[in-house]
C-alpha positions in Angstrom: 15.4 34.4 89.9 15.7 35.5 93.0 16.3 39.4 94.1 17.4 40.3 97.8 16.4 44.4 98.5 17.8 46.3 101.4 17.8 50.2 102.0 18.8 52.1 105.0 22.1 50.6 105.9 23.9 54.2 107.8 27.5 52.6 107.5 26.6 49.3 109.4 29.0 47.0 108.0 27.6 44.1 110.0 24.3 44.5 107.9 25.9 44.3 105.1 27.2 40.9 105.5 24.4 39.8 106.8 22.7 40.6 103.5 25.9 38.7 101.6 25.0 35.7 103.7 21.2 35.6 102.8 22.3 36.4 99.2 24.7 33.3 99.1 22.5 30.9 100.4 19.1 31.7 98.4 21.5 32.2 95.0 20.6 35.2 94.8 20.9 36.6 91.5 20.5 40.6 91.8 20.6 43.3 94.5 18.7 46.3 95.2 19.6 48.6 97.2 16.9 51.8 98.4 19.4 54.7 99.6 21.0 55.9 102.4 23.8 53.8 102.4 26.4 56.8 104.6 25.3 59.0 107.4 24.8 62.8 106.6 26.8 62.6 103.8 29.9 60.2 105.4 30.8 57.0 105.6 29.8 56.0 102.0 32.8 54.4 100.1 33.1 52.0 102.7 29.7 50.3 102.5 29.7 50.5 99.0 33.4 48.6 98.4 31.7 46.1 100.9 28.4 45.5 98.9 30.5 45.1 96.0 32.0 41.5 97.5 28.8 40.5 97.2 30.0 39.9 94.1 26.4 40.4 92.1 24.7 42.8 89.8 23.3 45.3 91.8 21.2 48.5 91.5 21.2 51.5 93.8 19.4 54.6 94.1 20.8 57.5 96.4 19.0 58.4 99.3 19.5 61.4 101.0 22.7 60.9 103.0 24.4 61.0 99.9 23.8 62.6 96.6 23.9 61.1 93.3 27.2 62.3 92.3 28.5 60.5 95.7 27.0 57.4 94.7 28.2 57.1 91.0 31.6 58.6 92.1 32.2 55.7 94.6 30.3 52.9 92.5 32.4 53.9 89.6 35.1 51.3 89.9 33.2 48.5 89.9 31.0 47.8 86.5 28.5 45.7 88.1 26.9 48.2 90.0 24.3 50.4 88.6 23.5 53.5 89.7 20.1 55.7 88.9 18.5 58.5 89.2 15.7 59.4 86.9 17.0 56.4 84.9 16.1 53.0 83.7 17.7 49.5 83.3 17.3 46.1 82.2 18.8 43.6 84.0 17.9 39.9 83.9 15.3 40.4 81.4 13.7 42.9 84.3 13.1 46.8 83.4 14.0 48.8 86.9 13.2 52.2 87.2 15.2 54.3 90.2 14.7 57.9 91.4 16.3 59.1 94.6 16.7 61.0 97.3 14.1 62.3 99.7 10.4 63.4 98.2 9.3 65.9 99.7 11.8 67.8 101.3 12.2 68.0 104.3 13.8 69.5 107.7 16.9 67.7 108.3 19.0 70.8 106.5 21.6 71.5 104.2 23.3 68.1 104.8 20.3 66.0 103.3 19.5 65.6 99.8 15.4 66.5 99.0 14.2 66.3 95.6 11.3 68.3 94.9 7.6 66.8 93.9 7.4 68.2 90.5 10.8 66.8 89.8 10.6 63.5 90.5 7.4 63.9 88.7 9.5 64.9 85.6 12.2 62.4 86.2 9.3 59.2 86.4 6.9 60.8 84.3 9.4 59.4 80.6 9.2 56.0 81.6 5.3 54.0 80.5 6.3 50.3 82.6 8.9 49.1 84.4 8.7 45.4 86.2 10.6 46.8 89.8 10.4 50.7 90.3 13.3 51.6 93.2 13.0 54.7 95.4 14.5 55.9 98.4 11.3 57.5 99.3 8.2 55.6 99.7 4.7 56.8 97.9 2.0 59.0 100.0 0.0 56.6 102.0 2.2 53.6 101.9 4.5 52.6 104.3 5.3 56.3 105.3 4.4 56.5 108.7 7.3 58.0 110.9 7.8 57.5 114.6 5.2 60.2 115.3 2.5 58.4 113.2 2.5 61.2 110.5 2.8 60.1 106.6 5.9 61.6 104.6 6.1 59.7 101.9 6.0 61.6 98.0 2.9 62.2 96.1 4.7 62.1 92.8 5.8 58.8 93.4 2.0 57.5 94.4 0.6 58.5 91.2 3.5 57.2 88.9 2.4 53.7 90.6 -1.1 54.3 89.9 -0.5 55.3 86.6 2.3 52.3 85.4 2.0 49.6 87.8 5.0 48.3 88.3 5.3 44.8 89.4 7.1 45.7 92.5 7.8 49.4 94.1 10.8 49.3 96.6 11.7 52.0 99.0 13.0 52.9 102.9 14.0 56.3 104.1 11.0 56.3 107.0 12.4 54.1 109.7 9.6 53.8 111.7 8.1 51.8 108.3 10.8 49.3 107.9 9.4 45.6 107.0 6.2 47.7 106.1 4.2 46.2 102.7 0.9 47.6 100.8 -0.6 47.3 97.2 -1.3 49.9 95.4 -3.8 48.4 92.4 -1.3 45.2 91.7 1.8 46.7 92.5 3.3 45.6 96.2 5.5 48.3 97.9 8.1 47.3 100.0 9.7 49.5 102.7 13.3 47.6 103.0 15.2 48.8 105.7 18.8 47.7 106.4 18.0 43.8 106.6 17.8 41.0 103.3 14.7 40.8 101.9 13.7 38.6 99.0 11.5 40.5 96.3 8.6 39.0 94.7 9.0 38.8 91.0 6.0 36.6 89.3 
């Protein structure tokens, strides 16, 4: 099996086929994609009716350029995307858990969707395992670190880790961490960013 995760894509088409043409040639056999797939709320149908050429099953959170309703309402036509948000799947024998948005909240204003701690603590805190947990936001002390060298990723999100280890914890949403990895216990977090990157599943 072989899963190709990206996040962070802003309405760059060209990334997006980049990521078809890694996922074509490893056979890839699911996508995950980490949030932000617009720009301050625009630009979002058109990324997502080019992911869905991709032609595989694919799983998205929202991140905060777009809100979940944005994200189901343009994934709705197609039946092979998945979108969640305090939900859970299986897919290809895997159990993926997705919360979205950005946790904490922070400055950007009324365009950006935030999520507070204490509800993405209620939204993870039903699910005992997953294999692959999918966030836009990354944990507290794991790849977080923004251009200014300040952490701002979510505490709810560490200690859901600490407490299920999933196999795998994807994320984005802090730039500056891109192509950033850390464990937490036996769990490996992944910052994605907007390039292909094939996900670890023993």
């Amino acid at each position: 099996m072989t899963i190709i995760g990206f996040s962070d894509i802003h309405r760059d088409l060209a990334a997006v086929d980049h990521i078809a043409r890694v996922a074509h040639e490893r056979s890839a056999t699911l996508l995950v994609g980490a949030g932000d797939f617009g720009t301050c709320r625009q630009g979002l149908q058109p990324v997502i009716d080019a992911l869905v050429q991709i032609n595989l099953p694919t799983v998205l959170v929202h991140g905060n350029a777009e809100s979940p309703d944005e994200l189901k309402s343009a994934a709705a036509p197609y039946p092979h995307l998945h979108c969640l948000h305090g939900e859970s799947i299986e897919l290809n024998g895997l159990t993926i858990v997705g919360v979205g948005g950005a946790i904490p909240e922070t400055p950007f204003g009324d365009w950006s969707v935030d999520h507070a701690e204490h509800d993405a603590q209620q939204w993870l805190d039903p699910f005992e395992s997953a294999d692959i947990l999918v966030t836009h936001s990354p944990p507290h002390g794991h790849c977080d670190i923004d251009s200014s060298g300040n952490r701002f990723g979510s505490s709810a999100i560490l200690d859901w880790i600490q407490r299920r280890q999933p196999k795998v914890a994807l994320c984005g949403h802090i730039h500056a961490s891109w192509g950033a990895t850390s464990t937490i216990g036996a769990t490996k977090v992944m910052n994605l960013g907007p390039t292909p990157n094939p996900i670890p599943i023993d």
